[in-house]
C-alpha positions in Angstrom: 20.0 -19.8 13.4 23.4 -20.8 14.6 22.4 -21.0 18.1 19.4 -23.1 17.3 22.3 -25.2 15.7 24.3 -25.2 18.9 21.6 -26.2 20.9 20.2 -29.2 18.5 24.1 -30.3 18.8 23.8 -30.1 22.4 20.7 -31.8 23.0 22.1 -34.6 20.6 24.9 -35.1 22.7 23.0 -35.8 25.9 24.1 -39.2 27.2 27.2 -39.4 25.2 30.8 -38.3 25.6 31.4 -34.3 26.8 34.8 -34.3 25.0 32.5 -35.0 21.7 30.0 -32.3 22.7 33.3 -29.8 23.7 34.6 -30.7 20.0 31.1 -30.6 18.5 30.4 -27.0 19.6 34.0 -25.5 19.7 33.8 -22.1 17.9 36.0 -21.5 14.9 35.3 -18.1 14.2 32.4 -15.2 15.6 32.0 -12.3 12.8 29.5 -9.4 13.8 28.6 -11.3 17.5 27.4 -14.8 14.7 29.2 -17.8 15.5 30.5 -20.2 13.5 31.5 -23.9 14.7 34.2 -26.1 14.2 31.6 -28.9 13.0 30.6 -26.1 9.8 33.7 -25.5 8.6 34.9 -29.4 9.0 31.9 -30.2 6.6 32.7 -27.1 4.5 36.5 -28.7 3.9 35.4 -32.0 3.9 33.0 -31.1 0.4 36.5 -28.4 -0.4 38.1 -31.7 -0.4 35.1 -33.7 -2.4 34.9 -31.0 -5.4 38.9 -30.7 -5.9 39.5 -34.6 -6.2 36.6 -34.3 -8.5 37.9 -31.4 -10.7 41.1 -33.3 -10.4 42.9 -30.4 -9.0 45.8 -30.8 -6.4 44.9 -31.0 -3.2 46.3 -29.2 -0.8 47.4 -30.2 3.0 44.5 -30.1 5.6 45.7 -26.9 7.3 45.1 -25.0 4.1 42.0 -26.8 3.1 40.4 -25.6 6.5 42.0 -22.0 6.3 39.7 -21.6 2.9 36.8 -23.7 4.3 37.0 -21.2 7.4 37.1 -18.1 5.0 34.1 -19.7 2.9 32.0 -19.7 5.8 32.8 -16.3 6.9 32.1 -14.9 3.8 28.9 -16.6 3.4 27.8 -15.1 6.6 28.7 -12.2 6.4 26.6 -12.1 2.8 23.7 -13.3 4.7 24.1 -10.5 7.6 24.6 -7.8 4.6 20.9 -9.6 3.4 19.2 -9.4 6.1 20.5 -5.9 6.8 19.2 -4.7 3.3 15.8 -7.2 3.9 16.5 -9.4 0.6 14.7 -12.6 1.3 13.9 -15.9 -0.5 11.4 -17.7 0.0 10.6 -21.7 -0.3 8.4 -21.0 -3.2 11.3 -19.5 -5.4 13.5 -22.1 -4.5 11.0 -24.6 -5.5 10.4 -22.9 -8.8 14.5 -22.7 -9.3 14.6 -26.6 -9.0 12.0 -26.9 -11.3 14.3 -25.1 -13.7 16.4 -27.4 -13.1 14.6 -30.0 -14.0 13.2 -29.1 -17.3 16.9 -27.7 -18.2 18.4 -31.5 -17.3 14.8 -33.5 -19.6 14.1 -34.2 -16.1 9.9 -34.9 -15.2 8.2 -33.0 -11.9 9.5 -34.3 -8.7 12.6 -36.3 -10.2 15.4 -34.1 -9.0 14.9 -35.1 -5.5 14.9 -38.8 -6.4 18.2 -37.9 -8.6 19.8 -36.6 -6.0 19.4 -38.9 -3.1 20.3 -41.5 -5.8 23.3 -40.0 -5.8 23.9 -39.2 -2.3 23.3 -35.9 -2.6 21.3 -34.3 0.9 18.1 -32.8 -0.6 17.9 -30.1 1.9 21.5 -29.0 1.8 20.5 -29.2 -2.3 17.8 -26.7 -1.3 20.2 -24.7 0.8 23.2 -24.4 -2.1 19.9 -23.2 -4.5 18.5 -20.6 -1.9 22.2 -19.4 -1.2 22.4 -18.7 -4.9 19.9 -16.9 -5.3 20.6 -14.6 -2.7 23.8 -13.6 -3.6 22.4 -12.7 -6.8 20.0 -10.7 -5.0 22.6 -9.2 -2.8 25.2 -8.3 -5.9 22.2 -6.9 -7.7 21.5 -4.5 -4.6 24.4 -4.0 -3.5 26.5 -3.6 -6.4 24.8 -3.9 -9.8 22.2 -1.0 -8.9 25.3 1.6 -8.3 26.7 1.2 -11.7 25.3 3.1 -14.5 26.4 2.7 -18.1 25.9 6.3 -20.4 23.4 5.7 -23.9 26.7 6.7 -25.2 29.0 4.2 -24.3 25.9 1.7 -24.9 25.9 3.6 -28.7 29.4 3.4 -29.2 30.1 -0.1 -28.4 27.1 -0.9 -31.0 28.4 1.5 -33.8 32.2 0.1 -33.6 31.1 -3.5 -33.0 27.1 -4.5 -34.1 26.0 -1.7 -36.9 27.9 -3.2 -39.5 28.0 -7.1 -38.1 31.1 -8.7 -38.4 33.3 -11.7 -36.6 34.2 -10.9 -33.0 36.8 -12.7 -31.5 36.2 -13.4 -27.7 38.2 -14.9 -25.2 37.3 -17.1 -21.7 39.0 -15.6 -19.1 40.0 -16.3 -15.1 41.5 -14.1 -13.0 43.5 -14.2 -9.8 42.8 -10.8 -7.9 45.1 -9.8 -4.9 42.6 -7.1 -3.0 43.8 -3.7 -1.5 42.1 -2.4 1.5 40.4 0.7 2.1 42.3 4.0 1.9 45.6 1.7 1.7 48.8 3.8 2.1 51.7 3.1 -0.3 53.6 0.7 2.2 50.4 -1.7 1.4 49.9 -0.6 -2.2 53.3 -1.6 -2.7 53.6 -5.1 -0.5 50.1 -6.3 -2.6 51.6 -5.1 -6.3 55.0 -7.4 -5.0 52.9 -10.2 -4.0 50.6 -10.0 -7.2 54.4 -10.1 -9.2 55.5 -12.8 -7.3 52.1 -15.3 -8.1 52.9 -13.9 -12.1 56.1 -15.3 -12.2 54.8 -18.5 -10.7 52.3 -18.8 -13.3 54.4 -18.2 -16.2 57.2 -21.0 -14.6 54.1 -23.1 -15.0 52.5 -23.5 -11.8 48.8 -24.8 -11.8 46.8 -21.1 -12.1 43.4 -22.7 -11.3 44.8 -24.6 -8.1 46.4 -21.2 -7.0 43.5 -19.1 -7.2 41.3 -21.3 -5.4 43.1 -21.1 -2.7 45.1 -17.7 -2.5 42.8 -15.2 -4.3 40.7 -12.5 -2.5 37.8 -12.8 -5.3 34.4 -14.2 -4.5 34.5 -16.9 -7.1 38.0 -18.2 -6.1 36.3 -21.7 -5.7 35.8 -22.1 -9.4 39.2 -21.1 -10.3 38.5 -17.0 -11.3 36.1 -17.8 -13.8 35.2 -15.1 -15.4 33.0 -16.4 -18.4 33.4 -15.3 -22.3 34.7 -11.6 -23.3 34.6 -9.7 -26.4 36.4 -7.1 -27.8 35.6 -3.6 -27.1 34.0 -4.1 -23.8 36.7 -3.8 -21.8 38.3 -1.0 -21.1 41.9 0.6 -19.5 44.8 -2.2 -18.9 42.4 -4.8 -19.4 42.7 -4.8 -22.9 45.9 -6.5 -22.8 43.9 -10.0 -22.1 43.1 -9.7 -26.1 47.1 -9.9 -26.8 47.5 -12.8 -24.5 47.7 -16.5 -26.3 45.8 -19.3 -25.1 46.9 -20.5 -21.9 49.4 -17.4 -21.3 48.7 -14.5 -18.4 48.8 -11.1 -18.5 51.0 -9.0 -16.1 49.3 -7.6 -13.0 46.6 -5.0 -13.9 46.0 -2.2 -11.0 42.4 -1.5 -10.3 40.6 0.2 -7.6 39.9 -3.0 -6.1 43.5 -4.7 -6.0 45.3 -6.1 -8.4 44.4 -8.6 -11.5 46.1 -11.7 -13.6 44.0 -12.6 -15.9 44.7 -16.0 -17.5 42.9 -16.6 -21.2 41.5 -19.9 -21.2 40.2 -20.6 -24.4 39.5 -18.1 -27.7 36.6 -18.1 -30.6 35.4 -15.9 -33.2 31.5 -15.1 -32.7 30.0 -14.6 -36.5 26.9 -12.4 -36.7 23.7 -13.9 -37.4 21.3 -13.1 -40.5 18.4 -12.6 -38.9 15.0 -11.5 -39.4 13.0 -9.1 -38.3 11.0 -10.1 -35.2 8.2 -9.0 -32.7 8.7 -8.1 -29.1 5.3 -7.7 -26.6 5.3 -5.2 -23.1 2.9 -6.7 -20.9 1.9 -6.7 -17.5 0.7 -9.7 -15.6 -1.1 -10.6 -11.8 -0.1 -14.0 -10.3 -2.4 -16.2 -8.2 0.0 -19.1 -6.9 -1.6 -22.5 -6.0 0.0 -24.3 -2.9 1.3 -27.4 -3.6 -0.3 -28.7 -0.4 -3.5 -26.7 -1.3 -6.2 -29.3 -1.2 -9.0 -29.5 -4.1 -11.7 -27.3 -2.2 -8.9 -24.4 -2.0 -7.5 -25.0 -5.7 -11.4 -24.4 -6.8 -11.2 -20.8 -4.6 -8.2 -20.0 -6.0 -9.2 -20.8 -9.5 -12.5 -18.7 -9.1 -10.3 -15.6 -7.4 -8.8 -15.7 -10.3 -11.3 -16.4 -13.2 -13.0 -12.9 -10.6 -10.1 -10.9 -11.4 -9.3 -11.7 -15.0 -13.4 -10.5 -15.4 -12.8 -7.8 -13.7 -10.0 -6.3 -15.5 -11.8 -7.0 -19.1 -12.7 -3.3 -19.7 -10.0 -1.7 -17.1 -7.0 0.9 -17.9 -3.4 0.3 -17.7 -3.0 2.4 -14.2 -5.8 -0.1 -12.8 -4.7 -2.9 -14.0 -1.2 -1.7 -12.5 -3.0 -1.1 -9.1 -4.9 -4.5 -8.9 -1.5 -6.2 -9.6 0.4 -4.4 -6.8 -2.5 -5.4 -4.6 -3.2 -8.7 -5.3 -0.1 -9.9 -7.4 2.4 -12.9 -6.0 4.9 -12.6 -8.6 8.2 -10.7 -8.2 6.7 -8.1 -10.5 4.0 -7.2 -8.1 5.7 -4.0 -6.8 5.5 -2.8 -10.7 2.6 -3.0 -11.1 2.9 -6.4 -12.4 5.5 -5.0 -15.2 7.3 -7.9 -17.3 8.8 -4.8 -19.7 9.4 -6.0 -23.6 10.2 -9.0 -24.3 10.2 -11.4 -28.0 9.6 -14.9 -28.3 11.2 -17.8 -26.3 11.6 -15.6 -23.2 8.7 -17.2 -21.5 7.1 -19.9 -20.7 5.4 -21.4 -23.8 1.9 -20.9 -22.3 2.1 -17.6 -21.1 3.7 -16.4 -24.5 1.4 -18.1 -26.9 -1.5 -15.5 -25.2 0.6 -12.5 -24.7 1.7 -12.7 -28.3 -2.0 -13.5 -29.4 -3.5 -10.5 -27.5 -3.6 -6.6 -28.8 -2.6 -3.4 -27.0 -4.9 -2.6 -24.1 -6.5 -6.0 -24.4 -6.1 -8.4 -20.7 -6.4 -12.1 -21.0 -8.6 -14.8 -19.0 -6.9 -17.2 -16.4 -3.9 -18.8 -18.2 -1.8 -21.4 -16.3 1.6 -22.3 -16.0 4.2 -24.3 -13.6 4.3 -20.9 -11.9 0.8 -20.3 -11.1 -2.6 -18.8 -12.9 -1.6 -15.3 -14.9 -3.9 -12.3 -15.7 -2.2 -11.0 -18.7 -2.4 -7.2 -20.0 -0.7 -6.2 -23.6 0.6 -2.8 -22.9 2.0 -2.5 -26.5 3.7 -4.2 -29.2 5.8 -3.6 -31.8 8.4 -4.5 -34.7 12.2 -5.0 -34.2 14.9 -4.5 -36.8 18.1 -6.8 -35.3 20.5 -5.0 -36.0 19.0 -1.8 -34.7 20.4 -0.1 -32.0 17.2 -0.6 -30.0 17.6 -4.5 -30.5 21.1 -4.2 -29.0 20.8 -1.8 -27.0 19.5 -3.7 -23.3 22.0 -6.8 -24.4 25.0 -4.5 -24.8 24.5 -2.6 -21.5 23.9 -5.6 -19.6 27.5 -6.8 -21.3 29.1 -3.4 -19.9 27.4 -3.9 -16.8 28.6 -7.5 -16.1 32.4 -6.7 -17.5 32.0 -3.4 -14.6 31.1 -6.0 -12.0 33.8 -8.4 -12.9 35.4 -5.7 -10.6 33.5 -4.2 -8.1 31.7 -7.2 -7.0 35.5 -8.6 -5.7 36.2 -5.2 -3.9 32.8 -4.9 -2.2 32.8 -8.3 -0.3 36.2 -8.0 0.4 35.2 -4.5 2.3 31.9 -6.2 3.5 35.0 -8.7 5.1 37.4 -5.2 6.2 34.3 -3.9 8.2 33.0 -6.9 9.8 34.0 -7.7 13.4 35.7 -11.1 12.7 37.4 -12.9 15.7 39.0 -16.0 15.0 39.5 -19.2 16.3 41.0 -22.3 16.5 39.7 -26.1 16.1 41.9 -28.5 17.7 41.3 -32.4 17.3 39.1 -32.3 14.6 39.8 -36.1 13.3 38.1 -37.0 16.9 34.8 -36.1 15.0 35.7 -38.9 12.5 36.9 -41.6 14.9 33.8 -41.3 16.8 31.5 -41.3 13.9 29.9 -38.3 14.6 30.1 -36.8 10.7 28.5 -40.2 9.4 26.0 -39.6 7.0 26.7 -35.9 6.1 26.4 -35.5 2.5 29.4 -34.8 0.0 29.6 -32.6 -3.1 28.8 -35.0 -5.9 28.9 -34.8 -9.4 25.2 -34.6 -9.7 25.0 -30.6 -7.6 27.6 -30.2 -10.1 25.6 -30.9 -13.2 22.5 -30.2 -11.9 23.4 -26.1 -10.6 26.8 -25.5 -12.0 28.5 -25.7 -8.8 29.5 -27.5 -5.8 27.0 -27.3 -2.5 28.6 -27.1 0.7 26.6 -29.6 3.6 24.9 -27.8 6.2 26.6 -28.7 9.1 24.5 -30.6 11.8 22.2 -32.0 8.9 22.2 -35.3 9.9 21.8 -34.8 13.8 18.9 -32.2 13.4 16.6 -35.6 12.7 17.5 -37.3 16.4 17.0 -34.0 18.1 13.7 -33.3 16.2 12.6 -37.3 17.1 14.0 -36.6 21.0 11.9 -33.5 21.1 8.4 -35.0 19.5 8.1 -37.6 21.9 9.5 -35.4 25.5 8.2 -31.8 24.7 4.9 -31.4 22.7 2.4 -30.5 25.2 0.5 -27.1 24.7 2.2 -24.2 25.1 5.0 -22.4 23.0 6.1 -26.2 21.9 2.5 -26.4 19.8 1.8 -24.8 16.8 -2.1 -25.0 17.2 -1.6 -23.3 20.3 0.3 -20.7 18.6 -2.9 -19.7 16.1 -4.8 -19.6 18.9 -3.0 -17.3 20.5 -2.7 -15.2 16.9 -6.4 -14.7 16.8 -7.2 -14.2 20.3 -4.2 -11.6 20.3 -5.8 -9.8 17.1 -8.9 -10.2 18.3 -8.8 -8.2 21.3 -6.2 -5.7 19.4 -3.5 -6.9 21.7 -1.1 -5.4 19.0 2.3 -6.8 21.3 1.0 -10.2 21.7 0.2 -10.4 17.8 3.4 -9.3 16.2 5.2 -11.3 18.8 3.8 -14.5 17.2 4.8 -13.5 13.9 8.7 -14.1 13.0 10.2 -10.7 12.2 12.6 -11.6 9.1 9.6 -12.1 6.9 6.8 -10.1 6.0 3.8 -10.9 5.8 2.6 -8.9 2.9 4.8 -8.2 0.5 3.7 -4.5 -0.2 5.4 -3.6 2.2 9.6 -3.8 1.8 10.2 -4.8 6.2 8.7 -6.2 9.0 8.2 -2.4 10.8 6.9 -1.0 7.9 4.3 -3.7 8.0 3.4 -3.6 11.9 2.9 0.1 11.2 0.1 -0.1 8.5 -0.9 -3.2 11.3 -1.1 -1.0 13.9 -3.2 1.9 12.0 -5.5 -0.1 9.9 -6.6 -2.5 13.3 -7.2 0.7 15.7 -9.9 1.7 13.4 -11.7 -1.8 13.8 -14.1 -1.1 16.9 -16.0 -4.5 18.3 -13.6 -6.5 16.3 -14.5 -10.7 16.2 -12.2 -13.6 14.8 -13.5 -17.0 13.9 -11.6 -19.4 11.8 -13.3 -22.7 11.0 -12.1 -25.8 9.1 -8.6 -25.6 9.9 -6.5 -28.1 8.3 -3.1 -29.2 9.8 -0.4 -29.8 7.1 3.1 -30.9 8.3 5.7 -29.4 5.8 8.8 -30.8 7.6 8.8 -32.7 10.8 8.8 -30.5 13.8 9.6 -27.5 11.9 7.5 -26.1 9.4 3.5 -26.7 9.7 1.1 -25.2 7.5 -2.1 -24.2 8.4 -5.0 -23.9 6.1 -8.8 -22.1 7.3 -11.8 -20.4 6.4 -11.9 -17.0 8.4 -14.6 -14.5 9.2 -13.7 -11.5 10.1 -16.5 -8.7 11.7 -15.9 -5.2 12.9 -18.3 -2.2 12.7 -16.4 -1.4 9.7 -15.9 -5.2 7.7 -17.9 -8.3 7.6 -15.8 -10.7 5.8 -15.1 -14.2 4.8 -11.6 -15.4 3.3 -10.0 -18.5 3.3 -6.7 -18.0 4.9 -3.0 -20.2 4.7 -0.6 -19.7 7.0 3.1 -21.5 7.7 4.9 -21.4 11.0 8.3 -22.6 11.9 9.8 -23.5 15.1 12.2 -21.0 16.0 14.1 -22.4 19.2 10.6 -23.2 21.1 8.3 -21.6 19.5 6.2 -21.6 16.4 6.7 -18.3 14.5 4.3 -17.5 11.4 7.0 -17.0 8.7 4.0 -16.6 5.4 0.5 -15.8 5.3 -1.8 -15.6 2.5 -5.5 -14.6 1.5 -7.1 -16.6 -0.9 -10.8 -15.0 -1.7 
């Protein structure tokens, strides 16, 4: 992706200064053989610079804004490489569905946010980026991090019997931290240089200095950016020296804390007492669903085949058992949930969607819905059980409180894994020399600032993709010059994908297929997938292609196409008809198939 960047800079250039193009692509930093350019981290610490006047924090010189705008990029990419290593994805759909939520959270109607946002001046793709980004960290965390820490039943048990069996007022506290990381196997010259330096930034807070400004700047943790925040605490979840927070006043620090990780000031922001609730018995549903997604490009004639796959299915599970139902839903399933066996767990009221909960609460054990339809698709829904809750049973509390232990754990291992995901990468820096040039000449015109509305709208800042803005000239430069057949056409390129499968040219076929996705989501990588490829087409013999009615969709100018057909497929084992959707990309040259679905 970054040297499709460099080129699009390139090719932007033609025709205009070579210092601009030497500036444009100068390299700040290259971690694990990825570069980063000195345009990137420009925009980075131009939106740095954005956000801070907007929080109305100091502002630091230039040489340390781009120093954390430089460290902000690295880290982001070296997430992403840690990703793409472990094959955490997200797709366009999710990200679609997460702005939705955003919508309906800010009384927003379908399709508004956009309009909001370029209202505001506020790039909707970057938008898109910031959302996608989000959501894979939280991915990544959960994989990397979250799955490796396990909280006993009896720490879960204990924290309910000193704290929720007989409910009483809890005070909690908002907290931040500055955290001051320790490398790997660090001997005691380090230990003790890190514990001097974490003393040092103590006294400075307690003489007064601004802790938020401090730690967006100087500390090692993930969230520096937003100050250290780290959210509401109550008593009895933490544990060791972090107690202390619960004797600090407002606005005080406590004295550096040791963890594994580094070391820890945590600054106490605010305070409340949390009452407990009378509440009332109430009912909680474990149910299993299969998801049939409609395309938002899908025309009518496809929406009516989706709609009948679906009203097929929901018939066919009437009379089925839990393990088939389970089955059907890992084959056919497009929700997240699909690899369970379509498994949603329990859940009470007002954790779903209002449609899909009005059935689920309405059906009875080992009863399965018809079609039901939400923003998120059409639902198949099976009641695996039901039953009563008591709230202040244990079993009430009991998945709250050990997500509450979980979360406190992560407050400090999420910190010391990305700074050792940083320790191991191979990180060669850089440096950007005459960076205002960019500005004189104009060439950052029309990249898009943090604004209040990202702000609002997600909870926190984007940060521009650089090149935004001169992606569009390269993309118009490239539509008029270079779109005769060949690797340049994407009709071409499904051409070439059924002749290829056609005559089991197995090379030729995956090589048209862009290997950071795969195609069916069964399977959890792209090799895994070329395998079961591999086997299932061999036993095809006299194998014939035809696809028919192929509608051409553009889904972003010279970039993203979708294709939409009806397919018969016929071997001495399969005659077949499906209707079949399909979305390349243009990956420097050439069209790549990134998604591909089955619709029956």
């Amino acid at each position: 992706m970054v040297k499709t960047i460099i080129l699009l800079i390139c090719m932007t250039l033609v025709g205009t200064s070579s210092a601009m193009a030497e500036r444009l692509d100068a390299i700040a930093a290259i971690v694990n053989g990825e570069v980063i350019t000195c345009y990137e981290v420009e925009t980075a610490k131009d939106a740095l610079n954005t956000q801070l006047q907007q929080s109305g924090a100091a502002v630091p010189d230039t040489d340390t804004l781009y120093e954390k705008a430089l460290d902000s990029r690295i880290q982001r990419t070296v997430q992403h490489q840690e990703a793409e290593k472990l094959g955490i994805k997200v797709s366009h759909e999710e990200v679609r569905a997460a702005m939705t939520d955003v919508e309906k959270r800010n009384n927003l109607e379908a399709g508004q946010l956009e309009d909001v946002l370029k209202a505001q001046g506020v790039d909707v793709e970057v938008y898109k980026e910031t959302v996608q980004d989000r959501i894979l960290n939280s991915r990544l965390i959960n994989v990397a991090v979250r799955s490796k820490i396990s909280v006993s039943e009896e720490a879960i048990r204990e924290y309910y019997r000193k704290n929720l069996k007989d409910p009483k007022p809890v005070r909690e506290v908002h907290t931040a931290q500055m955290f001051i990381a320790l490398p790997a196997n660090a001997d005691a010259q380090t230990v003790e240089y890190k514990r001097q330096r974490a003393e040092e930034y103590y006294q400075r807070f307690k003489a007064g200095e601004g802790f938020s400004s401090i730690v967006t700047f100087e500390s090692d943790a993930p969230n520096a950016s937003e100050g250290g925040d780290m959210g509401w605490v109550s008593q009895g979840v933490v544990k060791g020296a972090f107690k202390q927070m619960f004797d600090v006043p407002v606005g005080d620090v406590t004295p550096p804390i040791r963890s594994a990780g580094g070391f820890h000031i945590v600054k106490v922001l605010e305070e409340r007492m949390r009452k407990p609730q009378n509440l009332l018995p109430y009912e909680e549903v474990h149910a299993r669903h299969i998801l049939l997604q409609i395309p938002g490009s899908a025309d009518t004639d496809t929406q009516i085949k989706i709609r009948n796959r679906a009203q097929d299915i929901a018939n066919e599970m009437q009379d089925s058992s839990d393990e088939a139902f389970a089955v059907r839903a890992k084959e056919v399933s497009q929700g997240p949930s699909a690899s369970r066996g379509g498994d949603l767990g329990w859940f009470k009221r007002g954790q779903m969607v209002p449609e899909f909960e009005k059935v689920a609460f309405s059906l009875k054990p080992s009863e399965t819905s018809g079609v039901v339809e939400t923003q998120f698709g059409l639902h198949i829904i099976r009641l695996v059980e039901k039953r009563k809750v008591n709230p202040n049973s244990f079993e009430a509390h009991k998945d709250n409180v050990e997500q509450l232990l979980v979360q406190t754990e992560m407050q400090q291992q999420v910190p010391r894994w990305m700074n050792t995901l940083i320790e191991q990468a191979k990180i060669e820096r850089r440096t950007c020399d005459n960076l205002a040039f960019l500005k004189k000449t104009g060439v950052t015109k029309g990249v898009p600032q943090t604004t209040t509305v990202a702000q609002d709208l997600y909870g926190q800042p984007s940060q521009p993709k650089a090149t935004q803005t001169l992606t569009t000239t390269v993309i118009k430069s490239e539509q008029n010059s270079n779109h005769a057949e060949g690797t340049s056409s994407p009709s071409f390129a499904l051409s070439a994908w059924k002749d290829a499968w056609q005559a089991k040219d197995m090379n030729a076929y995956f090589a048209i297929y862009d290997e950071s996705h795969s195609p069916d989501q069964r399977f959890s990588s792209f090799a895994k997938w070329k395998a079961y490829k591999t086997r299932v087409t061999a036993k095809h013999k006299n194998l014939h292609v035809e696809i028919s009615n192929v509608i051409e969709t553009e889904l972003e100018p010279n970039k993203r196409i979708q294709f939409s057909f009806d397919q018969h497929f016929k071997s001495n084992r399969l005659d077949d008809f499906d209707h079949k959707e399909i979305v390349m990309e243009k990956v420097w040259d050439t069209w790549k198939i990134v998604s591909e679905r089955t619709v029956k």
